[in-house]
C-alpha positions as CSV (number, residue, x, y, z in Angstrom):
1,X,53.1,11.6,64.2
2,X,51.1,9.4,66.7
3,X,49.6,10.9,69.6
4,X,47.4,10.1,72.3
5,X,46.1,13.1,74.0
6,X,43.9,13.1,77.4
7,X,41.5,15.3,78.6
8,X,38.9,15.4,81.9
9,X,40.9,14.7,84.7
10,X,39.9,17.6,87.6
11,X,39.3,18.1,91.2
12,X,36.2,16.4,92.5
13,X,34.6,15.2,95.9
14,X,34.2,11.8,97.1
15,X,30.8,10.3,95.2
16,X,31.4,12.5,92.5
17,X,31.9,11.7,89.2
18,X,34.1,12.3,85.8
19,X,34.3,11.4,82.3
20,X,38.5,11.4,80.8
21,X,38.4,11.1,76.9
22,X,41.6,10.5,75.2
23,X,41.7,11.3,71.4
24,X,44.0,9.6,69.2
25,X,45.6,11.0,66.2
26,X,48.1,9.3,63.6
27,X,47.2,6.2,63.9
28,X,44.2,3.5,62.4
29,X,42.4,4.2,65.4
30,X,39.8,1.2,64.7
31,X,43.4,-1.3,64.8
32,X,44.4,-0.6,68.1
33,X,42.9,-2.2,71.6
34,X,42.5,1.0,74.5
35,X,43.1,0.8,77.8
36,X,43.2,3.3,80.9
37,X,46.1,2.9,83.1
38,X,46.3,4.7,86.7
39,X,49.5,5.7,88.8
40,X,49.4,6.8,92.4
41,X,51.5,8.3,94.1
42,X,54.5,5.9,95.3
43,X,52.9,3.3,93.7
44,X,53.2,1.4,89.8
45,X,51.1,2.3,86.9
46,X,47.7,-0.2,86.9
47,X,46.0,-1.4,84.2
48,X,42.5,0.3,85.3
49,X,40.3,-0.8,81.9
50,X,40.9,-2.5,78.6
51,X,38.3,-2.4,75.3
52,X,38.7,-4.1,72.2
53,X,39.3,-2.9,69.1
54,X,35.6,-2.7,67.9
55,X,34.5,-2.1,71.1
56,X,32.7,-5.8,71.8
57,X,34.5,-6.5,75.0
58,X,35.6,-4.8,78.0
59,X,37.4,-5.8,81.2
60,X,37.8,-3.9,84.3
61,X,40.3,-4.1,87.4
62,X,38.3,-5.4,90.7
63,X,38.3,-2.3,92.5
64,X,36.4,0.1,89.9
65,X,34.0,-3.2,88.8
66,X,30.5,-1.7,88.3
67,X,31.6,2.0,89.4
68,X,33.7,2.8,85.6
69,X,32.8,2.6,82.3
70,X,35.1,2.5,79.4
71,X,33.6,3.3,76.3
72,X,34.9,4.1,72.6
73,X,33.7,6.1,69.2
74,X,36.2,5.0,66.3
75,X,34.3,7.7,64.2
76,X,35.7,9.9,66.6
77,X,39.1,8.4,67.5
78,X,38.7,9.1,71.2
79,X,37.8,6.6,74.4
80,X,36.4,7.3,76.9
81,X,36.3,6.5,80.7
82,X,33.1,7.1,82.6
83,X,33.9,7.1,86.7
84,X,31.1,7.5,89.2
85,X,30.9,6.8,92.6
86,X,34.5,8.3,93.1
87,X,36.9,7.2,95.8
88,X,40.0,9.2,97.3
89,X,42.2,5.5,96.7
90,X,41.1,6.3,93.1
91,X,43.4,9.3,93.0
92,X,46.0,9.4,90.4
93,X,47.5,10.5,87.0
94,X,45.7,8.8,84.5
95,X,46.9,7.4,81.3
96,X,45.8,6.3,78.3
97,X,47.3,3.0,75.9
98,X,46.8,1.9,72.7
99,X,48.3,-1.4,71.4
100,X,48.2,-3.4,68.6
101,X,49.2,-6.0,66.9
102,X,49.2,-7.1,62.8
103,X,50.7,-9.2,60.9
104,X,51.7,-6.6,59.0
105,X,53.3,-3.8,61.3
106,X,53.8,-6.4,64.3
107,X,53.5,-4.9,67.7
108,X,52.9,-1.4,67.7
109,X,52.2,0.7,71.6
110,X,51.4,4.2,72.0
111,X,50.9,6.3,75.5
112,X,49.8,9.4,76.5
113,X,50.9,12.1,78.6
114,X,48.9,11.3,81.4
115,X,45.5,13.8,83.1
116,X,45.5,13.9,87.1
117,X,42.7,13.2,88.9
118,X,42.3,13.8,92.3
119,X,39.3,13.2,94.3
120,X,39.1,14.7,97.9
121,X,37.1,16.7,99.9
């Protein structure tokens, strides 16, 4: 049974910071691409930060650029996302994504449940 389970997401000020982790379980961890998706309130789900499978790249929406850091340990089957400099427009429920894609299995996607975070004073 595959699951992706978040963890992290809180109640913090503006400037503050947080660190979501998202631990996978049931799958070959070290196969799949992450990413952190976001969804506001009344608006759709945003692809917030991608890393490869081995970790060698990264990509990052414009509006977290140089304020988030996504990170992964495949010894540990978990990512993580690093957020500083936090912003109340960064408010949202915060999921995590694995995909993947072998010749063998094809196209496999797994999500999880989603951790809120709300930033606010």
């Amino acid at each position: 049974q595959v699951q992706l389970v978040e963890s992290g997401g809180a109640l913090v000020q503006p400037g503050g910071s947080l660190t979501l982790s998202c631990a996978a379980s049931g799958i070959r961890f070290s196969l799949f691409s992450m990413n952190w998706y976001r969804q506001a309130p009344g608006k759709e789900r945003e692809l917030v930060a991608f890393i490869s499978s081995l970790g060698s790249l990264t990509n990052y929406t414009d509006s977290v650029k140089g304020r988030f850091t996504i990170s992964r340990d495949n010894a540990k089957n978990t990512v993580y996302l690093q957020m500083n400099s936090l912003k109340p427009e960064d408010t949202a429920v915060y999921y995590c994504y694995a995909d993947s894609w072998t010749i063998f299995t094809g196209h496999s996607e797994y999500w999880g449940q989603g951790t809120q975070v709300t930033v606010s004073s």
